[in-house]
C-alpha positions as CSV (number, residue, x, y, z in Angstrom):
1,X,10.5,-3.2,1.7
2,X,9.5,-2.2,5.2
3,X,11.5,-1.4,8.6
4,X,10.5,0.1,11.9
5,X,10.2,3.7,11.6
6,X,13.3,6.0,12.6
7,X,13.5,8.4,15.3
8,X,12.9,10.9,12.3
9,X,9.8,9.6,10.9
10,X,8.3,9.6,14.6
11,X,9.4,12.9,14.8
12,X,7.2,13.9,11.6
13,X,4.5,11.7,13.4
14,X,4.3,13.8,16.6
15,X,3.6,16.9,14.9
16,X,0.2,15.1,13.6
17,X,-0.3,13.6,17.4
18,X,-2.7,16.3,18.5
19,X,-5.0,15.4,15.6
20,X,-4.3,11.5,16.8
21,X,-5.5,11.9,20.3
22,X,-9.2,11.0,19.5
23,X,-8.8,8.3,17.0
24,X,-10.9,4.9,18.3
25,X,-10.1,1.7,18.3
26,X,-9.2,0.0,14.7
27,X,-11.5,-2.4,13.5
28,X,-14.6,-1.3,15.3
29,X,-16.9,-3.3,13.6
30,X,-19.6,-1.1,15.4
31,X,-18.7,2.1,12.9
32,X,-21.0,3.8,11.0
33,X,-20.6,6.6,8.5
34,X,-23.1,9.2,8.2
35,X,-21.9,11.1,5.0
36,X,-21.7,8.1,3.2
37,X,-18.1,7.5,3.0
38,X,-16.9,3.5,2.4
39,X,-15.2,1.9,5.3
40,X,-11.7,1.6,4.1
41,X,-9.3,-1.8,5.0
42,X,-5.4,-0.9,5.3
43,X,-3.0,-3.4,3.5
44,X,0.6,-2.7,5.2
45,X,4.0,-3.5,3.5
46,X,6.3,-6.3,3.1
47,X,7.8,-7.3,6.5
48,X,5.3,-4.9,8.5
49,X,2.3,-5.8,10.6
50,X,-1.5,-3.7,10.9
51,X,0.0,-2.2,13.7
52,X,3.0,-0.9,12.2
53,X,3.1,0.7,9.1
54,X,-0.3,2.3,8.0
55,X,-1.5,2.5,11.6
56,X,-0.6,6.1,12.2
57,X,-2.4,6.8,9.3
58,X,-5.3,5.1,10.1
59,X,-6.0,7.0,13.3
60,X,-5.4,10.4,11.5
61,X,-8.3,9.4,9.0
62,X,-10.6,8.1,12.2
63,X,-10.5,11.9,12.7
64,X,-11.3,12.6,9.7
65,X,-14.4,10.8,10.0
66,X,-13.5,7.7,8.5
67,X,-13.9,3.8,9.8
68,X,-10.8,2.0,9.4
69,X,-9.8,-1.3,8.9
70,X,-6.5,-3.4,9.0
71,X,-5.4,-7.3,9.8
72,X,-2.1,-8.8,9.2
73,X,-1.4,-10.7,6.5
74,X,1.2,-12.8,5.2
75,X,2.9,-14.2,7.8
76,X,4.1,-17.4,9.0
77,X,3.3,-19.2,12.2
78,X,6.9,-19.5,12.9
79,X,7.3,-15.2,12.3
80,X,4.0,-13.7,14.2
81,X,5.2,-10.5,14.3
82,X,6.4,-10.4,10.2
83,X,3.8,-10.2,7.8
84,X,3.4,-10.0,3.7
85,X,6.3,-12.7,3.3
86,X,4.1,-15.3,2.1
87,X,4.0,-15.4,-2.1
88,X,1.7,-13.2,-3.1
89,X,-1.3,-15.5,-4.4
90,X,-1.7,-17.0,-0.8
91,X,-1.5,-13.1,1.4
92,X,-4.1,-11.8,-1.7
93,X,-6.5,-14.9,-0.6
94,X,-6.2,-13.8,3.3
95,X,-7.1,-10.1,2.3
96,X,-10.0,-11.2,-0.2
97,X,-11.2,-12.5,2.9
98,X,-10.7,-9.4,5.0
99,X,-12.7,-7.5,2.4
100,X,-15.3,-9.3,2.4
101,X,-15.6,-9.6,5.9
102,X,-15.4,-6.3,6.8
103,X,-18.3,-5.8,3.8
104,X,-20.4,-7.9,6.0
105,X,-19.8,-6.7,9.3
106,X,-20.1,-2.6,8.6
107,X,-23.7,-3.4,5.9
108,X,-21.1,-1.2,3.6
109,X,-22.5,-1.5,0.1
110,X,-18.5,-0.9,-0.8
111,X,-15.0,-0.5,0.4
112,X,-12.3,1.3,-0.4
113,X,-8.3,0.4,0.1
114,X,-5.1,2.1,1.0
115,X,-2.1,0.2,0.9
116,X,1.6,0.3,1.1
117,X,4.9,-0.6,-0.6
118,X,3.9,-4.4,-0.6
119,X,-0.1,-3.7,0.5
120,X,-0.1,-1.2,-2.4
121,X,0.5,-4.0,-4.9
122,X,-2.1,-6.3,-3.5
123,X,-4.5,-3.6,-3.4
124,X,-4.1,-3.9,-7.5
125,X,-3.5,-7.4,-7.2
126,X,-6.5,-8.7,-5.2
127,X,-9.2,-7.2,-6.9
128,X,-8.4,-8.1,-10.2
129,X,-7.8,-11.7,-9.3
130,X,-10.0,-12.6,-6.3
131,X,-13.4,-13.3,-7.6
132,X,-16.0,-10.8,-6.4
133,X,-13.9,-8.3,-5.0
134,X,-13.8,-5.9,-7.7
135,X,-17.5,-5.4,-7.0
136,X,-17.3,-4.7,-3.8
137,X,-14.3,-2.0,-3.9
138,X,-14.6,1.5,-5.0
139,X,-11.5,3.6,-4.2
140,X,-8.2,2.3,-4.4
141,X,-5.0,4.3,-3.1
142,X,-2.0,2.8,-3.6
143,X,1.1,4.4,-2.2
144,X,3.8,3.3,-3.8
145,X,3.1,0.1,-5.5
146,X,6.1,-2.0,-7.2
147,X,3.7,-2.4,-10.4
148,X,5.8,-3.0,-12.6
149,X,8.8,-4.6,-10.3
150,X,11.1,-3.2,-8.0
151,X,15.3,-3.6,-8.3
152,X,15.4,-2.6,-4.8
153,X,17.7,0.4,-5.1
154,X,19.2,-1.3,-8.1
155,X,20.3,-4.7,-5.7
156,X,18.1,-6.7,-7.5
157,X,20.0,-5.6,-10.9
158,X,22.5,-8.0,-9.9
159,X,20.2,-11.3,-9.8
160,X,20.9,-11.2,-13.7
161,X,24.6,-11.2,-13.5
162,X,24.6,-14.5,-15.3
163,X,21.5,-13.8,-17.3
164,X,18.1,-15.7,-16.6
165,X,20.0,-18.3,-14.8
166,X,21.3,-16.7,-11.9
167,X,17.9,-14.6,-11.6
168,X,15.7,-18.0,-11.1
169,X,18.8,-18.5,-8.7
170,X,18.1,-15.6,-6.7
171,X,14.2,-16.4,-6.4
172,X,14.6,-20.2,-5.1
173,X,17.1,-18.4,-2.5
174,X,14.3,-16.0,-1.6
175,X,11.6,-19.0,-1.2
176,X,13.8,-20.6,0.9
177,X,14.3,-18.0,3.4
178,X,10.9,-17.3,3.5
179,X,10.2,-14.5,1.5
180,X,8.6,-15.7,-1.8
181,X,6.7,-11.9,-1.8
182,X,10.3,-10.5,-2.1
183,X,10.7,-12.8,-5.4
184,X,7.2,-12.2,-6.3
185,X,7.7,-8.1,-6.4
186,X,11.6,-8.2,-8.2
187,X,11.5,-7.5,-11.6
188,X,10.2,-10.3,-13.4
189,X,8.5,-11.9,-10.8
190,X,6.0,-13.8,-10.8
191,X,3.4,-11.4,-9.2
192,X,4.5,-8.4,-11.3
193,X,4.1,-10.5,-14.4
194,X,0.3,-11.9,-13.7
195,X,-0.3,-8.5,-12.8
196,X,0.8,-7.1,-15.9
197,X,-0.4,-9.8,-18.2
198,X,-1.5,-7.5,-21.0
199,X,-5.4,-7.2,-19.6
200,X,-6.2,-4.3,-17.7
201,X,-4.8,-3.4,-14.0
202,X,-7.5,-1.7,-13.5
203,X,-11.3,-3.2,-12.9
204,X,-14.7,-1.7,-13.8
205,X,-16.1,0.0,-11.1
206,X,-12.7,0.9,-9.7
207,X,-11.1,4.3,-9.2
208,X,-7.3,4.4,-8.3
209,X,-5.1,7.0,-7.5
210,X,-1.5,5.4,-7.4
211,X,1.1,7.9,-5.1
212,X,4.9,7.9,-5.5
213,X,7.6,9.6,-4.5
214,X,10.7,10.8,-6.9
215,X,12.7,10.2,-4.0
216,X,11.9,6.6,-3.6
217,X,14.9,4.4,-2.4
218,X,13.1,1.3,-2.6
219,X,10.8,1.2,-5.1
220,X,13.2,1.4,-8.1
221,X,12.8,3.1,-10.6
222,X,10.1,5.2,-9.0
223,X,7.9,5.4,-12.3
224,X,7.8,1.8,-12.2
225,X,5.0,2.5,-9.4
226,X,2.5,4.2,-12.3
227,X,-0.7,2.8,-13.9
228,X,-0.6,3.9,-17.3
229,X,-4.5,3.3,-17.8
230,X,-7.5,5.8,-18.6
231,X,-8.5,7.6,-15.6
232,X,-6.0,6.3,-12.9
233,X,-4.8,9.3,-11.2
234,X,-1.0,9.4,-11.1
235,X,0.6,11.4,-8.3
236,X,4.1,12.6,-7.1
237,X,4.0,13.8,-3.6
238,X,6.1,16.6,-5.3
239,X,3.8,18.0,-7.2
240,X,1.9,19.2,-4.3
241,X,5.1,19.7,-2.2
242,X,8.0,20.2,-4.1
243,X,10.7,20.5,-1.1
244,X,9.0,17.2,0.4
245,X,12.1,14.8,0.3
246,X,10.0,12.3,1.4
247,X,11.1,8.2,1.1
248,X,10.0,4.9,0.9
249,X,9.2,4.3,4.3
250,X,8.7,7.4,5.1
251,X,5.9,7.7,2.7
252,X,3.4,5.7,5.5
253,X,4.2,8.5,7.8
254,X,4.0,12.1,5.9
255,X,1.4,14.2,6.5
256,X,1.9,15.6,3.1
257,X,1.1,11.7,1.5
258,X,-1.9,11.3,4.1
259,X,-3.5,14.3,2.5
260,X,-3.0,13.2,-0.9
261,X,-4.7,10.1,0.4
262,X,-7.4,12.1,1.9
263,X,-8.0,14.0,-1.5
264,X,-8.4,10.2,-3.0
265,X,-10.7,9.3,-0.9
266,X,-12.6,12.3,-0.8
267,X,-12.9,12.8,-4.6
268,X,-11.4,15.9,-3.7
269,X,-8.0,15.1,-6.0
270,X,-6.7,19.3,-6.5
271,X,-8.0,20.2,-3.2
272,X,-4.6,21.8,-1.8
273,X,-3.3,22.1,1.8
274,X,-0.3,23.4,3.8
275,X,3.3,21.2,3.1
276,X,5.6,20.3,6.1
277,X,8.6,18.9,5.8
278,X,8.9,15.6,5.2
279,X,11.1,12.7,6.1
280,X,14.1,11.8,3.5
281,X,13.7,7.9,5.5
């Protein structure tokens, strides 16, 4: 669900680079907020790294006076530089830890989280399934989030072709080439079915604003991405930029999405702001 940015995307990218130039290092466990805002920890996508997804992102909110957070998860030993393809019960365990350690090392009474694609899901997933970590997290922003499953752009429609059968199929094949977060994320897997168990998505204490796009090529469909529960805050990028054809990947990079995140974080959720023109990628 995640590839290196296009030549595109980095062109959206440069237009925020002036408001890049004084970000500081990520993870400087030395940050302090005076205004009070929560540290927030980055969860990247499936197949992307801390440094390559959410990163650009990161630095814009350092600016915005923010201390950011991100590790890789996910990854195998024999793929450094590939992370989230571990099943999704093992990378939620890794980022539970990252939470709590960045609790401990910033004296942050909470946290908040902004994930993506992949990272969006877990940053559903880990807090209401890793013990203690609802408690600690206030904000959660999850840009497009496979909730409810993903047929990645209708692909995965065709693991049914001989019913239940041929999907279990599909998911052994997706083990074994090391992906058992692709499996987990499909529709019906096993993620996206403990996360939608029937209890609440959604824990006390927690505020979530979920972001999609209508022009999602990945997530599919895009409404899966939507927590239907009281007071999570549904958003289309297009309903604050209507010309915004803005994608999938393309969604970690527009500056249109990173102000929506702002807004989240800032309990700020109508504040409005000037559109550019986003990336179709």
């Amino acid at each position: 669900m995640h590839i290196l940015a296009s030549s595109s995307l980095l062109a959206t990218v440069s237009l925020a680079l002036p408001a890049l130039t004084q970000a500081v290092e990520v993870n400087d466990f030395s940050c302090r907020i005076a205004n009070g805002k929560n540290p927030v920890v980055f969860l990247h996508g499936l197949g992307a790294t801390y440094y390559e997804d959410l990163n650009f992102l990161q630095y814009w909110l350092q600016n915005q006076g923010y201390c950011t957070y991100a590790e890789t998860y996910g990854e195998y030993t024999a793929f450094p530089f590939v992370g989230g393809l571990k099943p999704i019960a093992d990378s939620a365990s890794e980022i539970a830890d990252y939470i709590r350690r960045v609790k401990e090392e910033t004296g942050a009474a909470k946290v908040d989280l902004v994930g993506h694609s992949e990272g969006a899901f877990q940053s559903l997933y880990v807090p209401k399934f890793e013990d203690g970590i609802s408690e600690i997290v206030e904000r959660i922003v999850a840009i497009a989030p496979p909730t409810r499953g993903t047929t990645f752009i209708g692909l995965y429609n065709l693991a049914y072709i001989l019913g239940d059968v041929s999907r279990e199929l599909v998911g052994e094949v997706l083990k074994l080439v090391g992906c058992s977060a692709c499996d987990d994320v499909g529709v019906d897997g096993p993620a996206v079915e403990r996360l939608n168990d029937g209890n609440p998505i959604v824990q006390p204490g927690n505020r979530v604003t979920v972001i999609a796009s209508r022009f999602d090529e990945m997530v599919t469909p895009t409404s899966t991405s939507f927590v239907h529960e009281e007071g999570v805050n549904n958003v289309w990028v297009q309903d604050f930029c209507p010309l915004d054809p803005v994608g999938h990947i393309g969604e970690a990079y527009d500056l249109n999405v990173w102000n929506i995140v702002k807004n989240a974080l800032d309990d700020t959720p109508g504040r409005n702001f000037t559109c550019v023109i986003g990336s179709p990628g």
